[in-house]
C-alpha positions in Angstrom: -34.0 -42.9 -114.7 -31.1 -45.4 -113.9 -29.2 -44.5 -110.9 -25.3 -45.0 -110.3 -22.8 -46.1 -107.7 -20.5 -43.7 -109.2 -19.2 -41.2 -106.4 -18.8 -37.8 -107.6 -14.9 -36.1 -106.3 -15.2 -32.4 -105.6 -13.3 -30.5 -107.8 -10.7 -28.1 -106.6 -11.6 -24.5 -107.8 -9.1 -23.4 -110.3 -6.8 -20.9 -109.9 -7.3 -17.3 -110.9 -4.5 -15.5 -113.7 -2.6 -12.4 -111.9 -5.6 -10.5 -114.3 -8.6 -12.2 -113.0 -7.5 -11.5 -109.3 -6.8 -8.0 -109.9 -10.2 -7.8 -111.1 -11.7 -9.3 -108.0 -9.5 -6.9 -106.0 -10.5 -4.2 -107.8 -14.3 -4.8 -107.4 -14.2 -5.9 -103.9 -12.9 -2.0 -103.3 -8.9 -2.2 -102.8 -7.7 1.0 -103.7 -4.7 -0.1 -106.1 -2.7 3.1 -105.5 -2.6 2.2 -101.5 -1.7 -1.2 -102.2 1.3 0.0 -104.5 2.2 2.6 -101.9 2.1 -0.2 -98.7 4.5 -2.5 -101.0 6.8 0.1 -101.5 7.2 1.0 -97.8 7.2 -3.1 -97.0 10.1 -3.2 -99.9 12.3 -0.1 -97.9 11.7 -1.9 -94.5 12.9 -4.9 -95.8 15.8 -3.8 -97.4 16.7 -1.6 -94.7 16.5 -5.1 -92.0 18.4 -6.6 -94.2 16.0 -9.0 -95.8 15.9 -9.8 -99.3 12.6 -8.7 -100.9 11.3 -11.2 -104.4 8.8 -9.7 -106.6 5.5 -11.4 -106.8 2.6 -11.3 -109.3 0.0 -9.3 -109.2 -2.8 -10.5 -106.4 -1.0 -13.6 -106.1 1.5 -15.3 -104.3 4.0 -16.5 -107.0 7.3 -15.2 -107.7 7.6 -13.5 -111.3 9.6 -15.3 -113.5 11.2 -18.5 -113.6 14.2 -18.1 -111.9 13.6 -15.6 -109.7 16.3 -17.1 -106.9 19.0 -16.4 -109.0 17.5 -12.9 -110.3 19.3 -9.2 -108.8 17.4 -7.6 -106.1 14.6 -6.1 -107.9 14.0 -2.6 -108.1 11.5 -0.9 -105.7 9.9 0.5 -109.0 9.0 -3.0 -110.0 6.8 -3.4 -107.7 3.6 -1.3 -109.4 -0.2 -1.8 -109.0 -1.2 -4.8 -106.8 2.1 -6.5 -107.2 3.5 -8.4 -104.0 6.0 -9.0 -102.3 8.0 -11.8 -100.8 10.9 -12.7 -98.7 13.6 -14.9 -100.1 14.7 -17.7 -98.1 18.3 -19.8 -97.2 21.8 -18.4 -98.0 20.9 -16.6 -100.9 18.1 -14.6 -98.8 20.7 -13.9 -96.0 20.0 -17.7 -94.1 16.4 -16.3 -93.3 14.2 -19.2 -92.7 10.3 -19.3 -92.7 8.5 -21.8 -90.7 5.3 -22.2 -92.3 2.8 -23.9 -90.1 0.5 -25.3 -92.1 -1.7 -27.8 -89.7 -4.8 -26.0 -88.0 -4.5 -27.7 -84.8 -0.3 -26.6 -84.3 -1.5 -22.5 -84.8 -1.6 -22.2 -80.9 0.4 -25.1 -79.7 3.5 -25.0 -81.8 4.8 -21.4 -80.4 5.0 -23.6 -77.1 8.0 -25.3 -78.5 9.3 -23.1 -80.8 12.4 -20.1 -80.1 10.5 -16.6 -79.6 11.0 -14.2 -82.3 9.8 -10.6 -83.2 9.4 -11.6 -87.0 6.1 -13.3 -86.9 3.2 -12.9 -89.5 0.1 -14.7 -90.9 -3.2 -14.4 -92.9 -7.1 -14.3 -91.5 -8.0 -16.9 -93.7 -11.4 -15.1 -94.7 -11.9 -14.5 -91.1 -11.6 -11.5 -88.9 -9.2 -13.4 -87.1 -5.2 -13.1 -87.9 -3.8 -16.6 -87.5 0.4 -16.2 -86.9 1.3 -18.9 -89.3 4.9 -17.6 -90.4 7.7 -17.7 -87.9 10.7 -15.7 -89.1 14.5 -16.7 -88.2 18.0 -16.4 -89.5 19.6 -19.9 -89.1 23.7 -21.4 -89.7 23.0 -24.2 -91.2 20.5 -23.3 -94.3 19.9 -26.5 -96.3 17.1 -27.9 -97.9 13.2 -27.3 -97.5 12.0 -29.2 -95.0 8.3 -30.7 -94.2 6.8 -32.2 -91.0 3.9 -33.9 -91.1 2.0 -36.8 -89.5 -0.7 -39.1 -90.3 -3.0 -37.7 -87.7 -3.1 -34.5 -89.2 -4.4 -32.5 -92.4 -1.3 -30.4 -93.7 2.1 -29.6 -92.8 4.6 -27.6 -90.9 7.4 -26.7 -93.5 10.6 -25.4 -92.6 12.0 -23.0 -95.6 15.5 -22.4 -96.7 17.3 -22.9 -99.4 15.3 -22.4 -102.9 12.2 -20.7 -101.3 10.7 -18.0 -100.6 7.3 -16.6 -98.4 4.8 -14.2 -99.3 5.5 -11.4 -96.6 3.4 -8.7 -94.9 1.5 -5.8 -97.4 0.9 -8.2 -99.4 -3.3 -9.0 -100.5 -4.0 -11.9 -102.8 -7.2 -14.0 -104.0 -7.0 -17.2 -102.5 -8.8 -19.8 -105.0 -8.1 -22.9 -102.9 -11.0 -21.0 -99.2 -13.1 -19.9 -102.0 -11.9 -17.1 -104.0 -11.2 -15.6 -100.9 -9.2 -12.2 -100.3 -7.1 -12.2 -98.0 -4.4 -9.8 -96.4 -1.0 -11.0 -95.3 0.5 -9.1 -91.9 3.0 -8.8 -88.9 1.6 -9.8 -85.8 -0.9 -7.1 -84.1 -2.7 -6.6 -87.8 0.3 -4.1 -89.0 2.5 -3.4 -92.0 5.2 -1.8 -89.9 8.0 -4.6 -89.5 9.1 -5.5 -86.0 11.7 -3.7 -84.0 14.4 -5.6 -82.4 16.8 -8.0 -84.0 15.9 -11.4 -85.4 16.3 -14.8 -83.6 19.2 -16.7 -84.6 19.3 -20.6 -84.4 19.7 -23.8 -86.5 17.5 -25.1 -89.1 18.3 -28.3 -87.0 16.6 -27.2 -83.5 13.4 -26.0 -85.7 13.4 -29.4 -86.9 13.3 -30.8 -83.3 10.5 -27.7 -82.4 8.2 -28.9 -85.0 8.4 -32.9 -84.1 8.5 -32.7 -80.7 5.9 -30.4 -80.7 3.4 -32.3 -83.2 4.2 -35.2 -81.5 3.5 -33.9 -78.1 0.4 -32.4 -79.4 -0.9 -36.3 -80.3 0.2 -37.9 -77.2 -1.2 -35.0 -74.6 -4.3 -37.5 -74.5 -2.2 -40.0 -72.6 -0.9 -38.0 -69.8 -2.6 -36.4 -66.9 -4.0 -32.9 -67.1 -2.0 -30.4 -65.3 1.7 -31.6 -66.0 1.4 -31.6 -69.4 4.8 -29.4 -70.0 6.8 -32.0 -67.4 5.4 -34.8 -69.5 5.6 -33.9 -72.3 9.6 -33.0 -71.6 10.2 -36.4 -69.7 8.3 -38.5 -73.1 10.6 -36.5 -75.2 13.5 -37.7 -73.1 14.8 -34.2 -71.8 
């Protein structure tokens, strides 16, 4: 036997057809009548907070059909089975804006630099741990999508507006890219019922700044002394 140098690459699994999900759904006991009956009451919350829901396929997070921005709202009886549901983004989604943070390592130290809001969300990840990825806010300047990233780390924080959208709470997909795992998207606390209160307004600019500074910050809290990492950080940011 002759032995090679040749270094085998992983291959990413492949992802699964709205069909093959549902099947995995099915058979690891979702009851599809709940599901259909959680995205209904997500859709009417929604609507009634004055969000614009997008229709998703079934056990995934893709929007159905290809130019879903510029469809109608769609009807509440669209949503059927274990269809999903998202929440359109920028000035055609009323200037919401979703920032997505998409580096492990930012989860818990990004909200330190980020404007509060009551609209916050995120998945378990195959875990029974919710991790609040999704920061919800309704911004003036809605523009184009945004991503903030940094050699140091694996992934990105991306700022959403114009052209996007975000899977949203109620929703339950198959995630082929942590193993085929399935996993449930909701509202902070592990809930379906959307938040109470009104949602943060601010610039698409100032999450911008949130999202450097704080990555940055995050890199550089090795070279400062514990205990004043906050005044630090401010002064090295020039504040």
């Amino acid at each position: 036997m002759t032995s090679s140098n040749v270094v085998q690459i992983p291959q990413k699994p492949k992802a699964l057809t709205s069909a093959q999900a549902c099947i995995r759904l099915k058979d690891q006991g979702y009851d599809e009548q709940k599901h259909e009956d959680i995205i209904r009451s997500t859709y009417t919350q929604l609507v009634a907070n004055g969000f614009r829901p997008v229709l998703l396929h079934k056990a995934l997070k893709r929007p159905v059909g290809d130019e879903w921005q510029k469809q109608p709202l769609p009807e509440i009886d669209k949503f059927v089975g274990y269809s999903n549901i998202g929440i359109l983004t920028g000035e055609a989604g009323g200037d919401i804006c979703d920032v997505d943070i998409d580096i492990d390592e930012m989860i818990d130290v990004l909200p330190e630099f980020l404007p509060d809001t009551p609209y916050k969300f995120g998945r378990f990840y195959g875990t029974g741990k919710q991790r609040i990825g999704h920061w919800l806010y309704k911004v003036t300047d809605s523009a184009g999508h945004i991503k903030v990233g940094s050699p140091f780390s694996k992934g990105s924080i991306e700022i959403r507006t114009n052209g996007n959208q975000t899977m949203c709470p109620g929703s339950v997909f198959v995630d082929h890219e942590i193993n085929y795992e399935t996993d449930c998207v909701r509202w902070a606390g592990n809930t379906t019922q959307i938040p109470s209160g009104a949602i943060t307004v601010t610039t698409r600019e100032e999450l911008y700044n949130c999202a450097k500074v704080g990555l940055a910050s995050y890199h550089a809290a090795d070279y400062f002394k514990p205990g004043t990492f906050h005044e630090d950080m401010m002064y090295w940011c020039g504040f």
